[in-house]
C-alpha positions as CSV (number, residue, x, y, z in Angstrom):
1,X,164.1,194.2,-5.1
2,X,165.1,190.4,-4.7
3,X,168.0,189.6,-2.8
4,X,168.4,193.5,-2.2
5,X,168.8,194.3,1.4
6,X,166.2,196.8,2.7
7,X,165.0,198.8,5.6
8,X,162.6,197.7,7.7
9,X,160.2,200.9,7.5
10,X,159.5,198.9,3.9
11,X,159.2,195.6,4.9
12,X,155.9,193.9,3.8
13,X,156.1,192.5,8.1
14,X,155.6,196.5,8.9
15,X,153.3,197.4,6.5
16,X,151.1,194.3,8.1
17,X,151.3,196.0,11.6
18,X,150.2,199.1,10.0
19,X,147.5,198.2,7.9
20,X,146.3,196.4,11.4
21,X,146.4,199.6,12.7
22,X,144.8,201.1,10.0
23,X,141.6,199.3,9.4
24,X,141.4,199.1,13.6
25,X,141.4,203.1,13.7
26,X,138.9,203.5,11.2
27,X,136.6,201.0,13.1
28,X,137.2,202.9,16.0
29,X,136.4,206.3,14.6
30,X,133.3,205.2,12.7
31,X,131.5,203.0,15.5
32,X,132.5,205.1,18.4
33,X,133.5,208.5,17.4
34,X,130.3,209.8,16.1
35,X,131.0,208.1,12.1
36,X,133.8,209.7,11.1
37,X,136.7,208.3,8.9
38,X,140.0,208.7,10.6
39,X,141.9,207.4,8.0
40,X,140.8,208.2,4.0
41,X,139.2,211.5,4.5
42,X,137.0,211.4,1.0
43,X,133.9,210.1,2.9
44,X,134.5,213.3,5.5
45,X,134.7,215.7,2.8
46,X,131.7,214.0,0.6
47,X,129.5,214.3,3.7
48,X,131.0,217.8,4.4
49,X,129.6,218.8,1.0
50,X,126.4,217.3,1.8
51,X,125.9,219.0,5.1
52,X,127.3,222.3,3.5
53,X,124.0,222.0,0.8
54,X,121.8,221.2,3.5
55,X,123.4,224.3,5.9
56,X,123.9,222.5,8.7
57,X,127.2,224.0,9.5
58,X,127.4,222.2,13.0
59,X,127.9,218.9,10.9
60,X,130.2,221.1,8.5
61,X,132.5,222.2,11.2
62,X,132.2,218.2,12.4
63,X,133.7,216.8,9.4
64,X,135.9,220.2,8.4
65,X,138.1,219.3,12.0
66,X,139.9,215.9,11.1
67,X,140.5,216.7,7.2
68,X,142.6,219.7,8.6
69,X,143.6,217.9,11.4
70,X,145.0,214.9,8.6
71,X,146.6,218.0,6.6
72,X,148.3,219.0,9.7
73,X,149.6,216.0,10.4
74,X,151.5,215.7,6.9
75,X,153.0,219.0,7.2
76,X,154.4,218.0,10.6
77,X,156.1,214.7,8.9
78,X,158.1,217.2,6.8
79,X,159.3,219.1,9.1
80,X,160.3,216.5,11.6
81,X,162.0,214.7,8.6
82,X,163.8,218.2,7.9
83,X,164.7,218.5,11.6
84,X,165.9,214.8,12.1
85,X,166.8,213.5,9.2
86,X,170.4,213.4,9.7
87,X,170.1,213.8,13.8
88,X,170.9,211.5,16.4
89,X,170.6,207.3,17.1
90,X,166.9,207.7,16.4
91,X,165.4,207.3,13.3
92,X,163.2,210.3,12.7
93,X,160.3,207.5,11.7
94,X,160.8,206.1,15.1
95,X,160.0,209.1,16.5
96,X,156.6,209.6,14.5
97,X,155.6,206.2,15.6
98,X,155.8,206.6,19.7
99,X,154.2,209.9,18.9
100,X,151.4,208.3,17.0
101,X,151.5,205.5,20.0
102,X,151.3,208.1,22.4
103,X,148.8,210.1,21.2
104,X,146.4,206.8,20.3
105,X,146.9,206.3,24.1
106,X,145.2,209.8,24.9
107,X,142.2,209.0,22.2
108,X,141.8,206.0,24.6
109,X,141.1,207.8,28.0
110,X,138.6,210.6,26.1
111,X,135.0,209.7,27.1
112,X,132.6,208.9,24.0
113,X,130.2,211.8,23.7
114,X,130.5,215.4,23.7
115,X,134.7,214.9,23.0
116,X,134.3,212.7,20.4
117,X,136.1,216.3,17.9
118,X,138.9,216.1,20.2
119,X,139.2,212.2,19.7
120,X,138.5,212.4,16.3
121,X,141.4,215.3,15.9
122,X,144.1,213.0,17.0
123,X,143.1,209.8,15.1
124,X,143.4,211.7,11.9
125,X,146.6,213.5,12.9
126,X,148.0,210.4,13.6
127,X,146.6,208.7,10.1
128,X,148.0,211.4,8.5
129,X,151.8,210.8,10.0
130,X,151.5,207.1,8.9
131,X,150.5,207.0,5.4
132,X,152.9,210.3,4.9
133,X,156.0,208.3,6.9
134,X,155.3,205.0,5.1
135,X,155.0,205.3,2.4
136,X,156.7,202.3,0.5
137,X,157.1,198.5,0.6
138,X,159.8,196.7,-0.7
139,X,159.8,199.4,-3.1
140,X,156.4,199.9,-4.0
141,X,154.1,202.7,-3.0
142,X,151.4,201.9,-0.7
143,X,149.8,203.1,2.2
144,X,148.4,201.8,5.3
145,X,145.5,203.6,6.4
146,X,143.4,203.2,2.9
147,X,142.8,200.9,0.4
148,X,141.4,202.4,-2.9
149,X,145.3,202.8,-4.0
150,X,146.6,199.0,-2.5
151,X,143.6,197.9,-4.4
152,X,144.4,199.5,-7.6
153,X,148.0,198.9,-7.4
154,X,148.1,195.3,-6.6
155,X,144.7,194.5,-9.3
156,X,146.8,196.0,-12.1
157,X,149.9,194.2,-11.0
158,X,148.2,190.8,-11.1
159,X,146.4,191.8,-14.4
160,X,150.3,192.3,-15.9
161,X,151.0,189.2,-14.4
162,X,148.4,187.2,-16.8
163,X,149.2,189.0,-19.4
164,X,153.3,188.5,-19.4
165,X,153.8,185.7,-16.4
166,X,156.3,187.6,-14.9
167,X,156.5,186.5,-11.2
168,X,157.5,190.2,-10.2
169,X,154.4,191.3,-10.9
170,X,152.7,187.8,-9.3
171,X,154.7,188.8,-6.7
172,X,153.8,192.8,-6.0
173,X,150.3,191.9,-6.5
174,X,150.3,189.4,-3.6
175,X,152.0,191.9,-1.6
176,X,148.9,194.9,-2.2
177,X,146.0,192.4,-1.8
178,X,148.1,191.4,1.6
179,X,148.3,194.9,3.1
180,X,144.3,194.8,2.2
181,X,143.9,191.5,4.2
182,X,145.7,193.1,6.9
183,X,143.6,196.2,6.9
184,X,140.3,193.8,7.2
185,X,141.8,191.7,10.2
186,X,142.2,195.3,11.2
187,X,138.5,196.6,10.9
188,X,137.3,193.0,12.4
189,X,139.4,193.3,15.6
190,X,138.0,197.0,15.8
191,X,134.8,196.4,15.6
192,X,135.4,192.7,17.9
193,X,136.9,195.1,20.7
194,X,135.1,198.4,20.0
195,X,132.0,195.9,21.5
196,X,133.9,195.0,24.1
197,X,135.8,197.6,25.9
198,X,134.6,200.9,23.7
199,X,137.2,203.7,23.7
200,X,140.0,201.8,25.4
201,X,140.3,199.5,22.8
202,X,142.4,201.7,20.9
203,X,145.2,201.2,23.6
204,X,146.3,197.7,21.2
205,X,147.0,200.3,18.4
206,X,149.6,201.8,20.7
207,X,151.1,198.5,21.9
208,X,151.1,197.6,17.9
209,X,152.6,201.0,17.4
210,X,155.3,201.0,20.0
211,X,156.2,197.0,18.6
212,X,156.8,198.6,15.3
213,X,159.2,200.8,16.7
214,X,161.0,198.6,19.0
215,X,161.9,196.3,15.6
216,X,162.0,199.6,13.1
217,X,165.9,199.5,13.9
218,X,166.2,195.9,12.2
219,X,166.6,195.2,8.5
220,X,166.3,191.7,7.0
221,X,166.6,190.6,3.3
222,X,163.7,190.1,1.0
């Protein structure tokens, strides 16, 4: 998409803020939040299988809450996309964002312990809005609160690269194995700040959030 002038919901500088976010949230839910994945919910439903053998149906029910919460939250990007789509000043994406900034902000005055479901709810909803809003990057499907695809993606791309030096596919490659560096600096400031100020810490994924937005509006040229 070289020289091709795109919007800045797929700009690799977005997808950097997101991945942050990302690899923070899953930090979060996993250190503080009683080991659950917020983001990718196939450890959630692995260990809801394994509880489910074992009959503890109080773990069950644990993991069964933020894999439908995460299904919730992609059926509500449809319909806001539906509703808004053609609406207003305001991008229906913006809108998701300061949702997903605002509702980070509640996670971060819930008290570690016996609300850790309710926490846990809303970090998967809001996982679920971001890797169903964004969804692309210059072009390219990715997404932001996992890896298993980025990684596959940009190791195939680079693997084309060495076999036909084509510099587009140098070129996506980088940008998947960047969105994974981003995703780590993500996991290492969650667990850095986890340590440091526990459940509040997820109040920098709502100022990260609510930066996205504030620049959503711009477009720039790759």
């Amino acid at each position: 998409m070289e020289g091709k002038r795109i919007q800045m919901s797929e700009s690799l500088f977005l997808a950097a803020l997101l991945a942050v976010v990302g690899g923070f949230l899953d930090a979060y839910s996993y250190l503080l939040r009683g080991g659950v994945f917020a983001n990718a919910q196939t450890g959630n439903i692995v260990l809801l299988g394994v509880y489910l053998q074992r009959g503890n149906f109080n773990m069950v029910i644990h993991y069964l809450v933020p894999i439908a919460a995460f299904a919730v939250g992609v059926v509500l990007v449809e319909i806001t996309k539906k509703v808004f789509k053609n609406k207003g000043k305001i991008h229906w994406r913006q809108r998701i964002v300061v949702l997903e900034a605002v509702l980070l902000g509640v996670v971060g005055v819930i008290p570690m312990g016996n609300l850790d479901v309710i926490a846990n709810v809303l970090i998967s909803f809001v996982c679920a809005v971001q890797v169903q809003t964004f969804r692309k990057v210059h072009g390219n499907a990715f997404a932001s609160t996992m890896c298993t695809g980025n990684l596959r993606s940009g190791t195939e791309a680079l693997y084309q690269y060495g076999q036909t030096k084509d510099r587009v596919f140098l070129a996506k490659g980088i940008k998947y194995y960047s969105v994974i560096g981003f995703f780590v600096i993500g996991a290492v400031i969650g667990g850095v700040m986890t340590g440091l100020i526990e459940e509040k810490s997820v109040f920098l994924c709502s100022i990260l959030l609510l930066i996205s937005c504030g620049i959503m509006v711009k477009e720039f040229r790759s």
